[in-house]
C-alpha positions in Angstrom: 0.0 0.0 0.0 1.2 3.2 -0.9 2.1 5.9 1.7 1.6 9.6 1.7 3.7 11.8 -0.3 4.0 14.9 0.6 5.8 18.7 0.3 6.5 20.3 3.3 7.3 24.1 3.1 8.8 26.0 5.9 11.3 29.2 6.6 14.2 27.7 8.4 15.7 24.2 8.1 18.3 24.3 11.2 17.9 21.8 13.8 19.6 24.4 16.4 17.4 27.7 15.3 15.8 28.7 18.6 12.8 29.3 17.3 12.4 27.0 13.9 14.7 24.1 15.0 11.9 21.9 16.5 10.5 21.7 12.4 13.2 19.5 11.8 12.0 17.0 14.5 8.4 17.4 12.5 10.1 16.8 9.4 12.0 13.6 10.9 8.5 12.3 12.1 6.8 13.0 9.1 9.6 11.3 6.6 9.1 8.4 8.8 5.4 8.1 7.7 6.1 9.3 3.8 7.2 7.3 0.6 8.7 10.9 -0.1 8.8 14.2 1.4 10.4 17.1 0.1 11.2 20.2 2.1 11.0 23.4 0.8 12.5 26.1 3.1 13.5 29.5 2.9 16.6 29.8 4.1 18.7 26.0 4.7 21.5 26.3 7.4 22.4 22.9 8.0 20.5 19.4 7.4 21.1 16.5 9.7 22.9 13.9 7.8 20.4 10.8 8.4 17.5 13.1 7.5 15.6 11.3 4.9 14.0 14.0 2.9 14.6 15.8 0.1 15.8 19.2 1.1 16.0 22.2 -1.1 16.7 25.5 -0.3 15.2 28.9 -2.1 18.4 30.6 -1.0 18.5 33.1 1.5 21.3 32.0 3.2 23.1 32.8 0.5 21.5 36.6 0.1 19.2 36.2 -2.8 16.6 38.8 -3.1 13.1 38.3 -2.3 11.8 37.8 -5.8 14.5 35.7 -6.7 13.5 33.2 -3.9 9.9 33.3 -4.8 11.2 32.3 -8.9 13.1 29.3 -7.2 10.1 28.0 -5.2 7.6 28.4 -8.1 10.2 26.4 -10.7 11.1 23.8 -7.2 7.4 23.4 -6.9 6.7 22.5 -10.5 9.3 20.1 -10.6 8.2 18.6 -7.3 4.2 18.2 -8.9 5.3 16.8 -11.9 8.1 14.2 -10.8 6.6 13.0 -7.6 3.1 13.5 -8.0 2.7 14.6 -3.8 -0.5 13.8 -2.2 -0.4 17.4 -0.3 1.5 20.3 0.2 1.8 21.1 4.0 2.8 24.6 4.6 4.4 26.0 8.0 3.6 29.1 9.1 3.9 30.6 6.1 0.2 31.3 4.2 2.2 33.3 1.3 3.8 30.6 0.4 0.4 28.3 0.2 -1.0 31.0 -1.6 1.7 31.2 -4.2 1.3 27.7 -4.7 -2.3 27.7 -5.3 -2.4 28.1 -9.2 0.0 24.9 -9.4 -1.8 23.1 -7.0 -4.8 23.7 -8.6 -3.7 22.8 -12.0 -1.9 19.3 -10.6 -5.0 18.5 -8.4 -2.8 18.4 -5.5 -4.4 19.7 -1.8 -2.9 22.3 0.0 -3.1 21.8 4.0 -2.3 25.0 6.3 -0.7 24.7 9.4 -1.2 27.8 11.6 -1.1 28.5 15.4 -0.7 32.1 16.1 -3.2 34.8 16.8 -1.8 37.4 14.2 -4.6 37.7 11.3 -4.1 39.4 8.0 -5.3 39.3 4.4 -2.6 36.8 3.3 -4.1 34.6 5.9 -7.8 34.6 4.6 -7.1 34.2 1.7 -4.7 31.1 2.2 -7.8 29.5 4.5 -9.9 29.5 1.2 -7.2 28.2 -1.0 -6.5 25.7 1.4 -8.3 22.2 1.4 -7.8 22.2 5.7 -5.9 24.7 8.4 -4.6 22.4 11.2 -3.9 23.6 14.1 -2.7 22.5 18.1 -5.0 23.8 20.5 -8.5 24.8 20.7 -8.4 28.8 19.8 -4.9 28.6 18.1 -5.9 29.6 14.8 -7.4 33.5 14.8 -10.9 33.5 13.1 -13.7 30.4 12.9 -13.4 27.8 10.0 -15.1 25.1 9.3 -11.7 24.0 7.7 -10.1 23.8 11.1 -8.1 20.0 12.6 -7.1 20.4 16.2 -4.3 18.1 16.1 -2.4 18.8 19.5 1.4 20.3 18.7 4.2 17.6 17.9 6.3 17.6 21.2 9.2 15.0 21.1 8.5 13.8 24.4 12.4 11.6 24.1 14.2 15.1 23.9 12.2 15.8 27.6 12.9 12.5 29.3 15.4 11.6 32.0 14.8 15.3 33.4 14.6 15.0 37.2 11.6 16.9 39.1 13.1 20.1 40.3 14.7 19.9 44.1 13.2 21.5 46.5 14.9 24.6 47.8 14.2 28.2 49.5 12.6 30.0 46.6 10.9 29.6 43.4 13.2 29.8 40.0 11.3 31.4 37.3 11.5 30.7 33.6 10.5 32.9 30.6 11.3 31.1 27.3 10.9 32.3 23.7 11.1 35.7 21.8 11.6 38.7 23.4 8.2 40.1 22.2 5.8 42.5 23.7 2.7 39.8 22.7 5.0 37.3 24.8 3.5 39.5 28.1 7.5 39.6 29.9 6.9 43.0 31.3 4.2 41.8 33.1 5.9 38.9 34.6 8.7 41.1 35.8 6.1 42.6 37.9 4.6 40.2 39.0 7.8 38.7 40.4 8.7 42.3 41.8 5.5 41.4 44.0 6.6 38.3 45.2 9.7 39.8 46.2 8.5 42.8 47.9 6.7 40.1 50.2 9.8 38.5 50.8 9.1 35.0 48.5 12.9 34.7 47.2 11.9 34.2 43.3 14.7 34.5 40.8 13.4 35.3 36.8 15.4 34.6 33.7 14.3 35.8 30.5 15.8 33.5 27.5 15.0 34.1 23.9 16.2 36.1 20.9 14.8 39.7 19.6 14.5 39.0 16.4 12.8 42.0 14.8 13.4 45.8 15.4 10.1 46.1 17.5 11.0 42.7 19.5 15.2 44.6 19.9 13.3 48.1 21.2 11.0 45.6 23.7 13.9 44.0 24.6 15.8 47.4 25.9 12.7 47.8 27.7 13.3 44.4 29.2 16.9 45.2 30.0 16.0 48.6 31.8 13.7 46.6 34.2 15.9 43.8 34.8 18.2 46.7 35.9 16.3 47.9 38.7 16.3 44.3 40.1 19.7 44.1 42.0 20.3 40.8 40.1 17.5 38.6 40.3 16.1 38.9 37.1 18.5 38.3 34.4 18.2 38.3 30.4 19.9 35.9 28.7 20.7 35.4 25.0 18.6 32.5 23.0 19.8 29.2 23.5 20.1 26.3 20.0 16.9 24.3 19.9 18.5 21.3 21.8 19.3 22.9 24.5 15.8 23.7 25.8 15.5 20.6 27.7 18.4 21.5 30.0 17.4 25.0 30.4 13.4 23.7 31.2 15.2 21.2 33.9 17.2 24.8 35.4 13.7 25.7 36.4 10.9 25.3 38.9 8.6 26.6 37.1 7.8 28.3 33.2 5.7 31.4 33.2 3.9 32.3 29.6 2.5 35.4 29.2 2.0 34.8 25.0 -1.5 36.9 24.1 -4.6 34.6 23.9 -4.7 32.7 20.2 -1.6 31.1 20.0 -0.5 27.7 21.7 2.9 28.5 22.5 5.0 25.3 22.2 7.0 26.3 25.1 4.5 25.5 27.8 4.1 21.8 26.4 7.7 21.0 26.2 8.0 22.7 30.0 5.4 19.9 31.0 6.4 17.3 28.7 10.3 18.5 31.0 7.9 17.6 34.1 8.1 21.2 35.3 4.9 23.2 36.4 3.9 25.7 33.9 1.9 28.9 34.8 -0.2 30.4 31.5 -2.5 33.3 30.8 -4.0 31.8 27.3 -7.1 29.8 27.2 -6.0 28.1 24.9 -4.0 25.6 27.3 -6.8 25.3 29.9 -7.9 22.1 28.7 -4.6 20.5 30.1 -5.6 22.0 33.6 -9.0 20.5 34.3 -9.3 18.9 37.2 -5.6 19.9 38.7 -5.4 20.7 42.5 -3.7 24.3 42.1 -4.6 26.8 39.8 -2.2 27.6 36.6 -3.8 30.3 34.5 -3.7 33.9 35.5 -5.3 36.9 33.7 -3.6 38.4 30.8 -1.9 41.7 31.3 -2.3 40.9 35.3 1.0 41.0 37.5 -1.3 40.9 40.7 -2.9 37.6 39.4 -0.1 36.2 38.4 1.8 36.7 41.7 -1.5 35.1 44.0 -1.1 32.0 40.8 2.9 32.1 41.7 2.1 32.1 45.7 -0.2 29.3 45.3 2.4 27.0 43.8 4.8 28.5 46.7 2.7 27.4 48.9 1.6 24.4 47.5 3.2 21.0 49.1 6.3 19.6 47.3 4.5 16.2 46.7 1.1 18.2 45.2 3.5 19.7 43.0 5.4 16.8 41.7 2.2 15.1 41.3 0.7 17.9 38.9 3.8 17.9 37.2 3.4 14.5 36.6 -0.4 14.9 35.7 0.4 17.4 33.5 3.7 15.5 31.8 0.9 12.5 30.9 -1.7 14.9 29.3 1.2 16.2 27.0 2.5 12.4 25.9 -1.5 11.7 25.1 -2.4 14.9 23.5 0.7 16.5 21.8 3.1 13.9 21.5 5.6 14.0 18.3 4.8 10.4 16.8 0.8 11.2 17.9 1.0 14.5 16.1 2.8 13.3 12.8 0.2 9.9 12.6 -2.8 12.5 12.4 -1.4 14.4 9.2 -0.9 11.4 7.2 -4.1 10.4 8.1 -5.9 13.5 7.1 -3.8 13.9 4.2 -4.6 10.3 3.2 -8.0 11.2 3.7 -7.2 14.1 1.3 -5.6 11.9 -1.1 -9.1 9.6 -1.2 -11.6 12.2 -1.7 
């Protein structure tokens, strides 16, 4: 029986990006499950010698200008359509690029599938919905707008990368952990004041701030970030981005991750802090589901330093075994819900479904 073939387009291939290196995990999975894959990314830094795919790069590592690039992935594509006949194209992030496609897909009867988990809308973004045959997604409210187009399929963690981390020892304090861009949707101001709080009411927290600025708005944010850290006498510190594979360690430096990412997206980060068996504190809905039923509360209100400090003082608080055993809970929920091989069996299948229609 023959087994999905499939195009995956992305911006990054670079297993130690900081923010795209997880992709190549995806693509790993995902090659697993193919008769072919091809990867179509914008920019190729490195590709893992054992990765069985078919890599091909539009060139911006090498400095060619946008139109060039969007030449290469029109002529790439074609090729691709014709020679391997692909059941879908599965596009990353990246709705101008499904859009592009469209004509070609059209014309080769080939589906386009969206993946897309942010809350940022915008024309290019409509209009790839309609071109698109489905928009998957990871968490319920992770894609911006209503569509009856929608697959919540959970996020793709690599739960291997996050085992063998020990629970966090006990110890006078709580260490704090903000991972991921240094964005202003990300919410870090807030959770520098909320851990000015705690410290005013003697609670010995300690806050580091990890991630890369990666656009001018994210590098004036990020000033804005350093000013504050400042005024702290040491205890909250921020810290260049670390490569992909070293999350894990940096997740097991920590008691517990605080995400202050805007409702509508389903920040990665807070699964792979659970799937690390560390307590993760939240103020988007979207992650609520994982919470249900859990003996300490997790999600404070957006924008809210004072309700994230009584969320914060809870887990304080909170019994060393209660916390282990949420962790734990909450560890599970992530291997049944969002779990790398989980997540990669439920695009073939709706591709496959695609392919049969």
């Amino acid at each position: 029986m023959r087994r999905a073939r499939l195009v995956f387009v992305t911006q990054v291939m670079d297993p130690t990006d900081p923010v795209l290196g997880f992709t190549v995990g995806w693509i790993r999975a995902l090659a697993s499950r193919c008769d072919r894959l091809t990867v179509i990314a914008n920019e190729v830094r490195r590709v893992p010698d054992d990765l069985e795919a078919r890599v091909v790069s539009l060139g911006k590592e090498q400095g060619a200008p946008p139109w060039r690039r969007f030449a290469a992935y029109l002529a790439h594509l074609q090729r691709t359509l014709v020679n391997d006949r692909p059941d879908a194209l599965f596009a990353h992030m990246c709705p101008r690029y499904l859009n592009a496609a469209a004509p070609l897909l059209s014309l080769h009867g080939v589906a386009g599938v969206l993946w897309f988990a942010h809350p940022r809308d915008s024309r290019a973004l409509r209009i790839a919905e309609r071109a698109s045959a489905l928009v998957l997604t990871s968490l319920p409210g992770a894609f911006p707008f209503s569509s009856r187009k929608v697959r919540i399929i959970g996020q793709g963690i690599d739960m291997a990368a996050f085992c063998g981390i020990y629970p966090p020892v006990p110890h006078d304090g709580l260490d704090l952990l903000a991972l991921g861009r240094l964005s202003p949707v990300k919410g870090l101001h807030t959770i520098i004041a909320a851990a000015s709080k705690l410290r005013a009411d003697d609670l010995p927290v300690r806050l580091r701030i990890v991630g890369p600025a990666t656009t001018s708005q994210e590098e004036a944010y990020a000033q804005r970030l350093r000013r504050l850290a400042a005024e702290t006498d040491g205890w909250v510190s921020i810290e260049s981005p670390v490569p992909a594979p070293e999350v894990p360690r940096v997740l097991a430096e920590a008691d517990v991750l605080v995400n202050g990412t805007r409702a509508g997206s389903g920040d990665k980060v807070v699964l792979e802090a659970m799937a690390a068996g560390r307590l993760a504190v939240w103020s988007n809905p979207c992650f609520d589901g994982l919470a249900e039923g859990l003996p300490m509360r997790l999600r404070y209100r957006e924008g809210d330093a004072t309700d994230l400090a009584e969320v914060l003082r809870g887990i304080w608080k909170a019994p060393v075994a209660v916390r282990a055993q949420t962790a734990e809970e909450l560890r599970a929920r992530v291997r049944e819900g969002h779990s790398l091989d989980g997540w990669a069996d439920r695009v073939v299948d709706v591709i496959g479904k695609l392919a049969v229609e």
